[in-house]
C-alpha positions in Angstrom: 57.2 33.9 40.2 57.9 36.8 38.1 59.6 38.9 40.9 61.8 35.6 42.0 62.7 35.3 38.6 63.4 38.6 37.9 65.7 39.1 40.8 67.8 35.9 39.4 68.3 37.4 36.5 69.4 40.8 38.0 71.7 38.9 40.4 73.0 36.8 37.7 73.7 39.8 35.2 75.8 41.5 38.4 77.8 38.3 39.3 78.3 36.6 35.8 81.5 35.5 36.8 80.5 33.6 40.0 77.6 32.2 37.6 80.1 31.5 34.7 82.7 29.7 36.9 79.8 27.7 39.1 78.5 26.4 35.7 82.0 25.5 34.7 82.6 23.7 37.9 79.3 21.4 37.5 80.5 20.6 33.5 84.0 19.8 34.5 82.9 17.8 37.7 80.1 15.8 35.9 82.8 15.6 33.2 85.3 13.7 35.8 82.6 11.6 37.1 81.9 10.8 33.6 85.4 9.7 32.6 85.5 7.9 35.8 82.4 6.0 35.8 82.7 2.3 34.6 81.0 2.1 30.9 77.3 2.0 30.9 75.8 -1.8 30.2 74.1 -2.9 27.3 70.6 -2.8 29.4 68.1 -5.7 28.5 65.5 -4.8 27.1 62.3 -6.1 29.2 58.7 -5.9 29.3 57.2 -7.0 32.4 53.6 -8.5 32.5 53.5 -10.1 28.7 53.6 -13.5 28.1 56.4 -13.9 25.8 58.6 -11.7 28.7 57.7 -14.3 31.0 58.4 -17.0 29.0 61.7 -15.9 28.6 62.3 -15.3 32.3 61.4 -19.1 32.8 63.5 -20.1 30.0 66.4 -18.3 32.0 65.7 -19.9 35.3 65.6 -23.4 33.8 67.8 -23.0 31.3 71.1 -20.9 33.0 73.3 -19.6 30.4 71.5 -20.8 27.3 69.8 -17.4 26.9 72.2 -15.4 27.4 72.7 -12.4 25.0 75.6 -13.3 23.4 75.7 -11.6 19.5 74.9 -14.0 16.9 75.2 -14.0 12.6 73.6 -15.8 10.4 75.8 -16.8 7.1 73.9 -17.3 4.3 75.3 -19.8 1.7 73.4 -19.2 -1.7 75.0 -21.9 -4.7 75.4 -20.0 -8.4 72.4 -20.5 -10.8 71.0 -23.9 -10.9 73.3 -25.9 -8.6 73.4 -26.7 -4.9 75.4 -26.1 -2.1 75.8 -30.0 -1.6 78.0 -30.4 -4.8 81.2 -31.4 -3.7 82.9 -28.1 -4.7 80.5 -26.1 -3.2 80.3 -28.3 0.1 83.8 -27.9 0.6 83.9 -24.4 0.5 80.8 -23.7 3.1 83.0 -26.2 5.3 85.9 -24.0 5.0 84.2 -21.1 5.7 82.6 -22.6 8.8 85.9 -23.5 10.1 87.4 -20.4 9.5 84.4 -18.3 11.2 84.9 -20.7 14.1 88.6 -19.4 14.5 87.3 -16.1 16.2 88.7 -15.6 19.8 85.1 -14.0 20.9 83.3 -17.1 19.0 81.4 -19.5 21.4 80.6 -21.8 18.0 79.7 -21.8 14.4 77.7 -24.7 13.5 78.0 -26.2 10.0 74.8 -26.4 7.8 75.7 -29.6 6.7 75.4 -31.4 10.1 72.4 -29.3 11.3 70.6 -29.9 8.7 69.5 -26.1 7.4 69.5 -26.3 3.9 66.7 -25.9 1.9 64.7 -28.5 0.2 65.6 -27.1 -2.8 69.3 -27.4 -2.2 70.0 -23.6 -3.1 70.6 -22.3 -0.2 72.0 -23.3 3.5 72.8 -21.0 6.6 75.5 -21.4 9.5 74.9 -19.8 13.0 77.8 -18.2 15.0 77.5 -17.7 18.4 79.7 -15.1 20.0 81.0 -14.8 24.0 80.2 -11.6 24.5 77.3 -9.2 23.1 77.0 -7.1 19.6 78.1 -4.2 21.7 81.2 -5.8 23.4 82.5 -7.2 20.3 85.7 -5.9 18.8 86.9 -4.6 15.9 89.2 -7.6 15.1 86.2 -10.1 15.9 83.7 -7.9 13.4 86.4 -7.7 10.6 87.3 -11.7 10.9 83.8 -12.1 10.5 83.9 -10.3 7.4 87.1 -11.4 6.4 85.7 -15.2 6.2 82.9 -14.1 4.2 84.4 -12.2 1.5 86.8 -15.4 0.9 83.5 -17.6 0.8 82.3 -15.3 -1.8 85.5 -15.8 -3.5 84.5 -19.4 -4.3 82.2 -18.2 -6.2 79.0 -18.9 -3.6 76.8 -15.6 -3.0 77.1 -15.4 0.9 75.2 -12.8 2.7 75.0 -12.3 6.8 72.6 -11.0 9.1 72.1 -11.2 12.8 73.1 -9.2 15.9 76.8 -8.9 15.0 75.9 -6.4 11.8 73.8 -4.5 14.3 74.7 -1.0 14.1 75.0 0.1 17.5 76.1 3.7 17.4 72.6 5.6 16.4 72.4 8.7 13.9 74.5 10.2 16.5 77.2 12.5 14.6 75.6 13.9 11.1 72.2 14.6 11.6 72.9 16.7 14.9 75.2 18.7 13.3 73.2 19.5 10.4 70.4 20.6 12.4 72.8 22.9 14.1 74.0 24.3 11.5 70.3 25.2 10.1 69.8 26.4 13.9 72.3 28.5 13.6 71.1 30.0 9.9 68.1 30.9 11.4 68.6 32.3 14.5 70.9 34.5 12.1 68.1 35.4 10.1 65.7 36.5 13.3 67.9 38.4 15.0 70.6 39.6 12.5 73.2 39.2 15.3 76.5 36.7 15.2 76.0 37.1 19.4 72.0 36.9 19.4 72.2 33.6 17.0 75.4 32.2 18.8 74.4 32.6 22.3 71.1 30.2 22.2 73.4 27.6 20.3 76.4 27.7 23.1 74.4 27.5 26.2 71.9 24.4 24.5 76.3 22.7 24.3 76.8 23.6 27.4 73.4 22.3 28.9 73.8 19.3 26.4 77.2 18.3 28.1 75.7 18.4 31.5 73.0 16.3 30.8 75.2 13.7 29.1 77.5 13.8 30.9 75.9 13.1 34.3 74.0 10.4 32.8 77.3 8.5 31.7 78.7 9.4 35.2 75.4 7.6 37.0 75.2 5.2 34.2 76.4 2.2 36.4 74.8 3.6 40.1 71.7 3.3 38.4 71.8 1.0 35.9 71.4 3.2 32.3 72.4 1.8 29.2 74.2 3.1 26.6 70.5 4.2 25.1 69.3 6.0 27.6 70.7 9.4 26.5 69.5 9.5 22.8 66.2 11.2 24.1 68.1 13.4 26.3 70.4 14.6 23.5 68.2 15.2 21.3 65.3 17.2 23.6 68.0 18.8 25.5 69.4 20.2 22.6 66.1 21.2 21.3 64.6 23.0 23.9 67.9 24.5 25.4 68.1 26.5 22.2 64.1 27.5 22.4 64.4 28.5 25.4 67.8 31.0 25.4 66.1 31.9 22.6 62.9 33.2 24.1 65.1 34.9 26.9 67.6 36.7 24.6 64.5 37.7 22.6 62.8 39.5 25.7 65.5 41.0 26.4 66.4 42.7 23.2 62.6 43.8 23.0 63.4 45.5 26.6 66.3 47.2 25.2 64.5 48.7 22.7 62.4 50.3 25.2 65.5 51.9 26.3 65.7 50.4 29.7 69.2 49.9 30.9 71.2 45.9 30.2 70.8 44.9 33.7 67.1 46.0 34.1 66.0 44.2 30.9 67.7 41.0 31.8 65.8 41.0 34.9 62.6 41.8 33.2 63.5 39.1 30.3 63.7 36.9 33.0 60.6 37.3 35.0 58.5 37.3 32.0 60.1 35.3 29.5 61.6 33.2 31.9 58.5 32.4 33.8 57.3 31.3 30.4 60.7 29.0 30.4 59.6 27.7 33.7 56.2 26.3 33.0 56.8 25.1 28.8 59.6 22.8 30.8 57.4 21.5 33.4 54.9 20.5 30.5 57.9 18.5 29.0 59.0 17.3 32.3 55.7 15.9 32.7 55.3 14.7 29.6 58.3 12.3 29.8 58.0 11.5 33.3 54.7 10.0 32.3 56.4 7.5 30.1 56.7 5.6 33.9 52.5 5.2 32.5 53.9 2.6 29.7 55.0 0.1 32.1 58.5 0.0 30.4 61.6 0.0 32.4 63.9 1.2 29.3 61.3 3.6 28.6 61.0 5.2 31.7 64.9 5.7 31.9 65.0 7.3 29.1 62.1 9.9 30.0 63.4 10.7 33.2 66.9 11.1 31.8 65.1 13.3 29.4 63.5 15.6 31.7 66.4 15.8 33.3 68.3 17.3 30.6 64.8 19.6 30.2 65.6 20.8 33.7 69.3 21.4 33.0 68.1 23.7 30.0 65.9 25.6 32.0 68.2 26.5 34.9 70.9 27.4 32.3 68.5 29.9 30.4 67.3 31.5 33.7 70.9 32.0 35.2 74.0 30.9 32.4 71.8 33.1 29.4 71.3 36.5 31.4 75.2 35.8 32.9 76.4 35.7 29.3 74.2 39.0 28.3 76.1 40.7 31.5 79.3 40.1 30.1 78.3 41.0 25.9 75.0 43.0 26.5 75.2 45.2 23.5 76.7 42.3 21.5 73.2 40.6 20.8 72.0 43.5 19.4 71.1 44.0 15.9 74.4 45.2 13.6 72.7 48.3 13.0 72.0 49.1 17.0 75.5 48.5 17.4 77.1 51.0 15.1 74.5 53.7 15.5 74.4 53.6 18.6 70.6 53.9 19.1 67.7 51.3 19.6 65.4 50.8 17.0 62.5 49.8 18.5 60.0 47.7 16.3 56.5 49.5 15.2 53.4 47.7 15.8 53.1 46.1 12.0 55.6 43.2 11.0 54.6 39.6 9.8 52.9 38.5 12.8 50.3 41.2 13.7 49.6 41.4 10.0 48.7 37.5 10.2 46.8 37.9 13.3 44.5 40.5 11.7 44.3 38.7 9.0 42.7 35.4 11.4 40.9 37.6 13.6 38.8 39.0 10.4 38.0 35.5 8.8 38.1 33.3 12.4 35.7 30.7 10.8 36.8 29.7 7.6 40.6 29.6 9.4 39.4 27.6 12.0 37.9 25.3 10.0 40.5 24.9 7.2 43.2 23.5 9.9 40.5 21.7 11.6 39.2 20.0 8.5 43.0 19.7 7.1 44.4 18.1 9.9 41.3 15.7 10.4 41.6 14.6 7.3 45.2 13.5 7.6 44.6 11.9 10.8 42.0 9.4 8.9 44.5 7.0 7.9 45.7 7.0 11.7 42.7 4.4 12.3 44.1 1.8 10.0 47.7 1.9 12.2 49.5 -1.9 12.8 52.1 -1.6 15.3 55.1 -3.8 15.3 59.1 -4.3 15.1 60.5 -3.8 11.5 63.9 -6.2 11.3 65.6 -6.5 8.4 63.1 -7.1 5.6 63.0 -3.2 6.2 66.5 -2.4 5.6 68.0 -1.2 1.8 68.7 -4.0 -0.5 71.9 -2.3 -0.5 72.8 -4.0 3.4 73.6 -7.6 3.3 71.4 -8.0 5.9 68.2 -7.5 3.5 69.8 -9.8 1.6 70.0 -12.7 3.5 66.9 -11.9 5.0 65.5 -12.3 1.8 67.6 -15.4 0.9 66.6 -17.5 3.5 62.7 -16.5 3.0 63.0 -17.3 -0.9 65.0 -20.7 0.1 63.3 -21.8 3.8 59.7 -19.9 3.7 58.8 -16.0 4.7 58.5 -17.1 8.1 61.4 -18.9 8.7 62.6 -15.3 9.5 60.9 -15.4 12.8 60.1 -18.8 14.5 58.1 -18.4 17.4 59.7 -20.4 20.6 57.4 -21.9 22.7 58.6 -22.7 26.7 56.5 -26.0 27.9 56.7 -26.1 31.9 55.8 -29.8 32.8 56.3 -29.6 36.5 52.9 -30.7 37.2 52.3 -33.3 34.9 52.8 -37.0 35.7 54.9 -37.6 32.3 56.5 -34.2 31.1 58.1 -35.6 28.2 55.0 -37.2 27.1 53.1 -33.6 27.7 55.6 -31.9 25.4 55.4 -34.0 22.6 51.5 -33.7 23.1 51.8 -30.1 23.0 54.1 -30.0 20.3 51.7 -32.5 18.0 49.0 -30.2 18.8 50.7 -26.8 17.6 51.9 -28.4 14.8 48.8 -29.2 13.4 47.8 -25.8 13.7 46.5 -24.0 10.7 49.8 -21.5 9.5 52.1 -23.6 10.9 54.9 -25.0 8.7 57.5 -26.8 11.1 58.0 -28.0 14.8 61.2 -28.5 16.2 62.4 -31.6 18.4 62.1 -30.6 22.1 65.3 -29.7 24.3 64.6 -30.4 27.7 66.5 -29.0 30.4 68.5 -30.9 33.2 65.6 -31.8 35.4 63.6 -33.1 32.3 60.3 -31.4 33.0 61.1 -28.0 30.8 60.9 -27.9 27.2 61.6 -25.5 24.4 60.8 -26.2 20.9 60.6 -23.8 18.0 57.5 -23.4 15.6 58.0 -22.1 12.0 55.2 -20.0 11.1 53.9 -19.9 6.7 54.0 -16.5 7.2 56.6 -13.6 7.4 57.0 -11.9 11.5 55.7 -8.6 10.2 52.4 -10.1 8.2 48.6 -10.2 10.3 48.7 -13.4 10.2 51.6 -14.6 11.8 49.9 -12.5 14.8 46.5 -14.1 14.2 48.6 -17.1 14.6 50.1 -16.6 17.7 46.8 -16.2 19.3 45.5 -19.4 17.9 48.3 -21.0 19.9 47.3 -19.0 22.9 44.0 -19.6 22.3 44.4 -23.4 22.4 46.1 -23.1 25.5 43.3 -23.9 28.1 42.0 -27.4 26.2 45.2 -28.8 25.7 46.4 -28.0 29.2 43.9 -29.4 30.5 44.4 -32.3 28.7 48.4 -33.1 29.7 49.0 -31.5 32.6 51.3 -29.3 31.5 51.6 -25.2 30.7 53.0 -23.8 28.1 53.7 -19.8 27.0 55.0 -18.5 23.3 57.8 -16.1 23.0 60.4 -15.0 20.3 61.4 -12.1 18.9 58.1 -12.2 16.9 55.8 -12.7 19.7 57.7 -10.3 22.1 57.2 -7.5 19.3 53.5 -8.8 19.3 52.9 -8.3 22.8 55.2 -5.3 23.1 52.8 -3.5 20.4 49.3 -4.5 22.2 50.7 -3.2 25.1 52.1 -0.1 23.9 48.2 0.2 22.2 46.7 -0.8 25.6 48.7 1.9 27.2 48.2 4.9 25.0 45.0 5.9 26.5 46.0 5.9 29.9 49.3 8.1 28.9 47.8 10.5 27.4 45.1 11.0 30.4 47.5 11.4 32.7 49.8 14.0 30.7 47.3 15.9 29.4 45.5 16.1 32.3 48.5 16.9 34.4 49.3 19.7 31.6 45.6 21.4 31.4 46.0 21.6 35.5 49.4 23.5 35.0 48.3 26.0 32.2 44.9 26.7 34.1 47.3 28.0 37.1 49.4 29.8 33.8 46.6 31.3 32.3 44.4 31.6 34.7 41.6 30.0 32.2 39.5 27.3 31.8 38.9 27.0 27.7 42.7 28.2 26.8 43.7 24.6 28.2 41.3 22.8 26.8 42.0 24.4 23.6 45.8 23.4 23.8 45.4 20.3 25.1 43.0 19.5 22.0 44.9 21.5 19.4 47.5 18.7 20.1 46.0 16.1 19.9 45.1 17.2 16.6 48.4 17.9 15.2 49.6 14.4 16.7 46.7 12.1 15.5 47.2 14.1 11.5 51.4 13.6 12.1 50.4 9.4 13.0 48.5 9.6 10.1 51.1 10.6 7.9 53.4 8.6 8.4 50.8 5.5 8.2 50.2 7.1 5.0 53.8 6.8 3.6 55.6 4.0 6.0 52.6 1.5 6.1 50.8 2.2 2.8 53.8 3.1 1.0 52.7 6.4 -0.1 55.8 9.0 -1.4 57.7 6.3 0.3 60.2 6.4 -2.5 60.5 9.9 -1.8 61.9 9.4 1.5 63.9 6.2 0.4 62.1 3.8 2.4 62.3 0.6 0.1 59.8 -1.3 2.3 56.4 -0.6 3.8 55.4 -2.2 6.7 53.7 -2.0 10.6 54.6 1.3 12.5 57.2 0.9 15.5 55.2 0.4 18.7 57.2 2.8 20.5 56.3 5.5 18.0 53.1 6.6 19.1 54.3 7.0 22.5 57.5 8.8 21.5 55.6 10.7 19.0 53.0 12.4 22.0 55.5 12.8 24.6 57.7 14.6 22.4 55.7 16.4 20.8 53.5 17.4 23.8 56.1 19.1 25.3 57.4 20.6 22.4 53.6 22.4 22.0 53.1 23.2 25.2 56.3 25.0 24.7 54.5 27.1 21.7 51.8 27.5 23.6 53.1 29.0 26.8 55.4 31.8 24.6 52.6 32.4 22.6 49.7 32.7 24.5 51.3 34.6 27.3 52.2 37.1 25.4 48.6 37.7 24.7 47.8 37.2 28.4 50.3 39.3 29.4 48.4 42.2 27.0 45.0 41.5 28.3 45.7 41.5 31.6 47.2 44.6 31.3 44.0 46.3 29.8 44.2 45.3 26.2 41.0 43.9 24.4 40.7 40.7 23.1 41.4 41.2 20.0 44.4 43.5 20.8 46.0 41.0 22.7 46.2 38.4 20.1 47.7 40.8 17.8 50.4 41.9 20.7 51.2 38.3 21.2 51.7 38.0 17.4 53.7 40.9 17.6 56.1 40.2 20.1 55.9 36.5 19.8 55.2 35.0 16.3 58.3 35.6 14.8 60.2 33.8 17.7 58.1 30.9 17.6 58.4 30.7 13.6 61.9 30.8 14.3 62.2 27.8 17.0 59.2 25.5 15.1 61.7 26.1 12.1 64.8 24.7 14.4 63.3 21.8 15.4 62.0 20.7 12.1 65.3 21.1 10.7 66.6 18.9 13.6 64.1 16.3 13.2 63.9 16.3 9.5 68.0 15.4 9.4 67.1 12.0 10.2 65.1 11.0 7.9 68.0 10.9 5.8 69.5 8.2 7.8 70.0 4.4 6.0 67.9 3.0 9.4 63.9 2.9 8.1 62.8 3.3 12.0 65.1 6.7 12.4 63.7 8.0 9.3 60.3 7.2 10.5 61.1 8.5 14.0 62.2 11.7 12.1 59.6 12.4 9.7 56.8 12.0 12.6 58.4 14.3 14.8 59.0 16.9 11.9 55.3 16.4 10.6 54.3 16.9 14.1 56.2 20.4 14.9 55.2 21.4 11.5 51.0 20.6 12.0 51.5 22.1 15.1 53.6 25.4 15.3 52.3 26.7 11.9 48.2 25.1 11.7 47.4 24.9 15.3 49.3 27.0 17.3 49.3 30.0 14.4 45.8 29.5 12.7 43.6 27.7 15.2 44.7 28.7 18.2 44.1 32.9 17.3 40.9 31.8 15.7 39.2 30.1 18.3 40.3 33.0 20.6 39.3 35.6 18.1 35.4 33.8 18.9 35.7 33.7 22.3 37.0 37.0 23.2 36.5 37.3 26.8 35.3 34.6 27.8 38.5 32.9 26.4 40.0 34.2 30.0 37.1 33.4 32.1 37.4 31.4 35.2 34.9 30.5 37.3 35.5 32.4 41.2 35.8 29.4 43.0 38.2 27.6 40.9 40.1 31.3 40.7 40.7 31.8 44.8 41.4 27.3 44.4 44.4 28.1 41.9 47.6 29.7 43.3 48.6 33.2 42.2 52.2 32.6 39.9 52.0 36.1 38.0 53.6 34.3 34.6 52.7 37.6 32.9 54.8 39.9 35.1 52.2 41.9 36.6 53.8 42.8 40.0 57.0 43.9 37.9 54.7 46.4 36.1 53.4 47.5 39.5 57.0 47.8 41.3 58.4 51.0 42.2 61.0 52.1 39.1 64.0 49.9 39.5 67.1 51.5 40.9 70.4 52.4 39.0 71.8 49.7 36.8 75.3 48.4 38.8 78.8 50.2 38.3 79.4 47.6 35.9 77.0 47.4 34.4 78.1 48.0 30.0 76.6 51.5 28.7 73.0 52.1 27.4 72.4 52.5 23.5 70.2 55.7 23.0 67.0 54.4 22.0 64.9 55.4 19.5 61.1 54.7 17.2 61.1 53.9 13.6 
């Protein structure tokens, strides 16, 4: 591997121009496809084997058309202090307003309150539904401001009117700021660690250029293979992360292997057979890390892994050929400023930051070890209290109108008139179907936590029904979930007892089901990618307990970064802090995005890291000497890149959305537990009590394991290399401080 690798990067150093212009070709072609392709679909989201997704799908074959996802809004009417909306002034207005948000070319219909019957018994409050032609993501702009437009002259009246609803959705993502913020403190500290405009610039233009690939392939395959306009979030974001981690690792190298005075083109192709092998196996641990969200059993989810990976594949070619290209054409450039005008190589002594750290674990190993062991365990505590589920709009700001009426209509209809549950009655088999369903729906209804039941609809054939059931409770509270298994529960008596089947779905039961299946599937993902990884870093290190260390340093730093944010999303703790004006269940997907993520993005640390010190041993140091040699070379370029990628994901916690700012705090927590506790305490501590069994292998299992030489061994044992290329820019004297 390290010999390949190292004779890519010599070839790509001596042709950077082919290299540059085949790189160019692939962006611009990808780019064509991309302008080309017909926009990507707004993909519907489905969860195949849980009851409420079935439900559904029989709705849609019995019911063509009615389900379709066309974007709705929900207008909520609220009178002025201690009147009702059915006063004759205040009537006339809600009618006005109806009429006028019926006008809408894209509206299918916008039914008034006062002939459906929503208003509360109260008489404060009353809603209209508008149903649109199209989705929330086809609507226009001139649909979107009519919309508003009729509102704010409802308001006029004098009525408090508030809307909520798909049509408010806000479709875009945290796309612009948050990634250019996170550049930008990329960029400050790659500035810092290398003192170099080129060092810190170079990472940051090939992680573009890799970015723009990745994206735009996927918009270019978009329709071919049915991605939605989603599936390129995770890519973005990853892609963006590890392409700058890893030019980073390979401009590093090579600047260490200037300093030893060997010539540009010989220390690219060292930088790449060591450093770049590194690159090689961190990005299969990602790749195999989102790969294995297939495990979940969701299709969204599994695009957007494999999109993900691919982008992690882009990155990695790119640093192995695109990064040593770029040092061929500006190799002195990436030099320090002080190299540059001296003219002469200062190579680094053997005491900085890291190996002073090192010595520092490797002198107290137990009390280290057990400080980040203890630490971490003791934030992962509140982990075991997590409650999975969908936050909606009861955990947006009061500051979006869409809190607003959410809260409206739970003050003036009940908290759970926010999520009615929909329940599907197939009465195909029973002798009287009509007489089943209103059997079924008598029998729900007198279900404890149950505060309405709809009239049936019944479809054309009249042996399908679909009635909506009103729970006491709001869609986010225990109950309401305690309550949809009471219903499910009942299932086999009163079946039984008409003839007839019936199945619960909703958005509140869907994000019930999604969230015990996301549980149920946890386990089994994390088997399979950490099994998979401790198989790839045995052939890396050539070591049994070094992958079993990573793989349950990880684990770790996930289960304490789950725990934190239980600590402040679900139980409200510092949640101020954050802005995060209401507490409530975790997103299901977050566990799952949180350990594929972060897997890979520790792995990463741990592949740089520890093969440094492999590299040492292997090549006679002790032990303890090759900890320190790994700090030495390695901990400062790690520091740098755990410090990138916490700036990237902490951007987004200061997004309005509560599930981005939950998405981004977990994934900062996580890099932060594990670069600087695990990967930098733990990780040299346990080693430090190992020593040398640390890097023993059992015979059998060694001659079992292919030979990959991630440590550049053979390129220590080649004969010297030959004479850097004519062109090939001129040496820097080198020289020890």
């Amino acid at each position: 591997m390290a010999t390949f690798l190292y004779r890519v990067g010599r070839l790509a150093f001596r042709r950077r121009w082919y290299v540059a212009l085949v790189w160019a070709a692939v962006l611009a072609a990808v780019g064509l496809g991309a302008l080309k392709a017909p926009g990507a679909a707004d993909e519907e989201f489905s969860m195949p084997g849980i009851e409420s997704q079935k439900a559904f799908d029989l709705m849609e074959q019995r019911f063509p058309g009615a389900t379709a996802d066309g974007a709705t809004a929900r207008v909520v009417f609220i009178a002025p202090g201690g009147e009702k909306v059915t006063a004759a002034e205040n009537k006339q207005a809600i009618e006005k307003a109806v009429t006028g948000l019926g006008d809408g070319t894209q509206v299918a219909s916008a039914v008034d309150p006062f002939q459906a019957k929503t208003i509360s018994k109260d008489g404060s409050t009353a809603f209209a539904t508008v149903t649109y032609k199209v989705g929330a993501n086809d609507l226009t702009d001139a649909s979107r401001t009519h919309l508003e437009r009729a509102i704010d002259e409802a308001r006029d009246s004098g009525l408090t009117v508030e809307a909520g609803g798909t049509t408010l959705a806000d479709n875009a993502g945290p796309g612009g700021m948050a990634e250019v913020i996170g550049v930008a403190i990329a960029a400050v500290v790659l500035l810092i660690t290398f003192g170099s405009l080129a060092a810190a610039g170079l990472p940051l233009l090939t992680a573009v250029i890799g970015i723009g690939v990745s994206m735009a392939t996927i918009l270019a395959l978009s329709s071919a293979l049915g991605l939605s306009t989603t599936t390129g979030t995770l890519a973005m974001m990853l892609g963006l992360a590890v392409g700058i981690d890893y030019a980073l690792f390979v401009v590093s190298r090579y600047r260490e292997e200037r300093a030893k005075g060997r010539a540009p083109e010989e220390a690219v192709g060292l930088a790449a057979g060591t450093a770049g092998s590194a690159v090689v196996f961190a990005g299969l641990t990602v790749v195999i890390a989102l790969a294995g969200l297939a495990v979940v059993g969701i299709p969204m989810l599994t695009k957007m892994g494999l999109a993900a990976a691919g982008a992690v594949v882009v990155a990695v070619l790119i640093a192995l050929t695109l990064v040593p290209a770029f040092l061929g054409f500006w190799p002195n450039a990436v030099l320090a400023r002080r190299a540059r005008k001296s003219g002469r190589i200062e190579q680094s002594g053997d005491d900085n930051g890291g190996t002073r750290w090192a010595r520092f674990v490797l002198r107290r190993p137990i009390p280290v070890l057990l400080l980040g062991v203890v630490g971490l365990g003791a934030l992962a505590l509140p982990a075991a209290g997590l409650q999975l589920g969908m936050p909606g709009d009861e955990a947006k700001p009061v500051s979006t109108t869409e809190r607003r009426a959410y809260d409206a209509l739970a003050e003036g209809f009940g908290p759970g008139f926010n999520g009615p549950l929909t329940v599907v009655v197939d009465g195909k088999g029973a002798a009287d179907p009509k007489g089943a369903a209103a059997e079924i729906a008598k029998e729900i209804g007198a279900t404890e936590g149950v505060v309405s039941v709809s009239p049936a609809r019944f479809d054309d054939a009249g042996d399908t029904a679909v009635f909506s059931v009103v729970p006491s409770t709001a869609p986010t509270d225990e109950k309401t979930k305690n309550l949809v298994t009471a219903i499910r529960d009942e299932r086999p008596g009163i079946e039984s007892g008409t003839g007839a089947s019936y199945e619960v779905t909703g958005t509140t039961a869907m994000n019930i089901d999604i969230a015990g299946k996301v549980q149920a599937a946890l386990v089994p993902y994390l088997i399979v990618v950490v099994g998979l990884a401790i198989v790839l870093l045995l052939v890396v290190f050539r070591s049994l307990l070094v992958p079993l260390k990573a793989a349950l340093g990880f684990l770790l730093s996930v289960l304490a970064s789950l725990g934190a944010v239980v600590v402040v999303f679900q139980q409200g703790h510092g949640a101020q802090l954050l802005g995060v004006e209401q507490t409530g269940p975790i997103m299901s997907l977050m566990p799952i995005f949180l350990v594929g993520i972060v897997f890979g993005l520790a792995m990463d640390y741990e592949v740089f890291l520890v093969s440094r010190m492999r590299e040492a041993y292997v090549h006679g140091e002790s032990p303890a000497q090759a900890v320190t040699s790994g700090f030495r070379h390695s901990a400062r370029v790690v520091v740098a890149a755990a410090l990138i990628m916490i700036a990237v994901f902490a951007g987004f916690i200061g997004e309005s959305d509560s599930m981005i700012k939950m998405i981004g705090f977990g994934l900062a927590s996580a890099v932060l537990f594990d670069a600087f506790v695990v990967r930098m305490a733990i990780v040299p501590a346990v080693l430090a009590l190992l020593g040398h069994r640390a890097w023993w292998l059992p015979k059998w299992l060694d001659r079992a394991l292919p030979r990959v030489d991630v440590e550049g061994e053979a390129l220590a044992r080649r004969p010297e290399a030959e004479e850097p290329a004519a062109d090939s820019a001129p040496e820097l004297e080198p020289a020890r401080t």
